[in-house]
BASE-213839 format. One line per field, with one value per residue: y negated, z, x of N, C-alpha, C in turn. Coordinates in pm, 1 decimal. Example, Ala and Ser with C-alpha at 12.3 -4.5 7.8 and 13.67 -1.06 7.14 Angstrom:
2
nc2 [569.0|225.0]
nc3 [780.0|708.0]
nc1 [1319.0|1285.0]
cac2 [450.0|106.0]
cac3 [780.0|714.0]
cac1 [1230.0|1367.0]
cc2 [330.0|-3.0]
cc3 [780.0|787.0]
cc1 [1320.0|1290.0]
END
This chain:
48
nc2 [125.1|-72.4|-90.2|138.4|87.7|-124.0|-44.3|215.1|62.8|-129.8|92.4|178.9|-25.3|-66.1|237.5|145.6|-76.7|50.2|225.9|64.9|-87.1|103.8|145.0|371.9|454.0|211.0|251.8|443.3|456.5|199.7|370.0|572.1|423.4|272.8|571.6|555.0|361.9|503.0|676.3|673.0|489.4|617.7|781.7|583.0|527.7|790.7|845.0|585.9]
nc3 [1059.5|979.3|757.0|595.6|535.4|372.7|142.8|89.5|17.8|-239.6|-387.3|-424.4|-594.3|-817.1|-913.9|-998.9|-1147.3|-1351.6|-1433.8|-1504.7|-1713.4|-1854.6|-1919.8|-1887.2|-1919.2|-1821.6|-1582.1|-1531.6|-1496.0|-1283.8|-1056.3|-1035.2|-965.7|-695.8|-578.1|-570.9|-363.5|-110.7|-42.8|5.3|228.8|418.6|460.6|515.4|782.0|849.3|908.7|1094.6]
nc1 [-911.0|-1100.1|-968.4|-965.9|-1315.3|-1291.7|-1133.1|-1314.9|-1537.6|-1445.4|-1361.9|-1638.4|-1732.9|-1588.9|-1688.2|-1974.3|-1942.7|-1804.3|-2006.9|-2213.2|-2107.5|-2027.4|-1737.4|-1590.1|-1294.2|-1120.0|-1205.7|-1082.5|-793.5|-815.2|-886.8|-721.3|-506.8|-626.6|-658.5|-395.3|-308.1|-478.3|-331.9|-102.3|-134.0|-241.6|-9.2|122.0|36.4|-4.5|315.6|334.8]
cac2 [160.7|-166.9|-89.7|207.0|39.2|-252.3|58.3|226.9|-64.4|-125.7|222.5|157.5|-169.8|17.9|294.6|75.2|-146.9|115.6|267.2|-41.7|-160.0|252.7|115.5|481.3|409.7|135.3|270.3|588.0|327.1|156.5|473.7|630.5|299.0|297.6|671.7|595.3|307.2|497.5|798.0|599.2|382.8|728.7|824.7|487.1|576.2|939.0|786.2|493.3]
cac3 [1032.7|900.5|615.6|523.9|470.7|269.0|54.7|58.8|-25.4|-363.6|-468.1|-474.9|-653.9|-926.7|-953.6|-1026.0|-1213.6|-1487.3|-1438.0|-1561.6|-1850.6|-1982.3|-1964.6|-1766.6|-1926.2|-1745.2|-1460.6|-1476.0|-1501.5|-1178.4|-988.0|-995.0|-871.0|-567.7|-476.4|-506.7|-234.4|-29.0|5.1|69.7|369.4|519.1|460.3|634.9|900.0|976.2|1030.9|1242.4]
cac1 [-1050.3|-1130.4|-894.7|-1103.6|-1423.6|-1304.4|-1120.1|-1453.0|-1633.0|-1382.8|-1418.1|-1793.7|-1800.7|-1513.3|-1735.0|-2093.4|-1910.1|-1803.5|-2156.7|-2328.2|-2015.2|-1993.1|-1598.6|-1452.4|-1133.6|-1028.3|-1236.0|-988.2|-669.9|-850.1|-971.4|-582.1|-419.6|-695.1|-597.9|-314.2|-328.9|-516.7|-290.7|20.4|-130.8|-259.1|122.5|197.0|-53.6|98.9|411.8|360.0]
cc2 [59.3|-147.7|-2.4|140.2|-44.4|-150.4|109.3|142.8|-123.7|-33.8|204.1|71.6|-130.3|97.6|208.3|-29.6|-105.7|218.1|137.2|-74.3|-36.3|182.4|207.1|487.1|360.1|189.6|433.2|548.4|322.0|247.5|541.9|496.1|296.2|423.6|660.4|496.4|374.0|611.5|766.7|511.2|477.9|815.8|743.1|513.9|653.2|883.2|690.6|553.8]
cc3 [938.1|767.3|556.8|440.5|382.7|109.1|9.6|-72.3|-207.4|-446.5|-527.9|-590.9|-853.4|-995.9|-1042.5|-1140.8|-1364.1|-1517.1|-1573.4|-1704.8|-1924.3|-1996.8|-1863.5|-1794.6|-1864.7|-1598.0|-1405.1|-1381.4|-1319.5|-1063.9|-987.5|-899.0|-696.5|-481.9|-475.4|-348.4|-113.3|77.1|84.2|191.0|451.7|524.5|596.5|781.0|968.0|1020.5|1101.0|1315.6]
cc1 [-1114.8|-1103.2|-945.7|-1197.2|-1423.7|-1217.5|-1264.7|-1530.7|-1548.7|-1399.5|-1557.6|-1808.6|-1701.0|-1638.3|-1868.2|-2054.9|-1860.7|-1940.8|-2215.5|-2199.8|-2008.4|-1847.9|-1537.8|-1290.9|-1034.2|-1044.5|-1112.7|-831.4|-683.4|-821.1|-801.3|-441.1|-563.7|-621.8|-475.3|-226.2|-335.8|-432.1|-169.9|14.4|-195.3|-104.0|143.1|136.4|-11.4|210.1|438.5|327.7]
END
C-alpha cells in the first residue's frame, strides 16, 4: 500500500514537473518507464 502512494506521489511530481518545463517528451520517456514499474510489481503482487 505504501508502495502505491510513494508511486502515486512520483507520477504527480512527473506530471507537474512537465506542466511547468512544457518538456512532454521526456515526460512521455518518464511516464512509460513508471507504468511500466507499476504494472510489473502488481504482476509481482498477483503472484506472491
Amino acid at each position: 500500500m505504501m508502495l502505491t502512494i510513494i508511486l502515486v506521489a512520483i507520477v504527480l511530481v512527473l506530471v507537474v514537473g512537465a506542466v511547468v518545463t512544457g518538456d512532454w517528451e521526456k515526460m512521455d520517456k518518464l511516464f512509460g518507464v513508471v507504468l511500466l514499474v507499476i504494472i510489473l510489481y502488481w504482476l509481482y503482487q498477483a503472484f506472491m
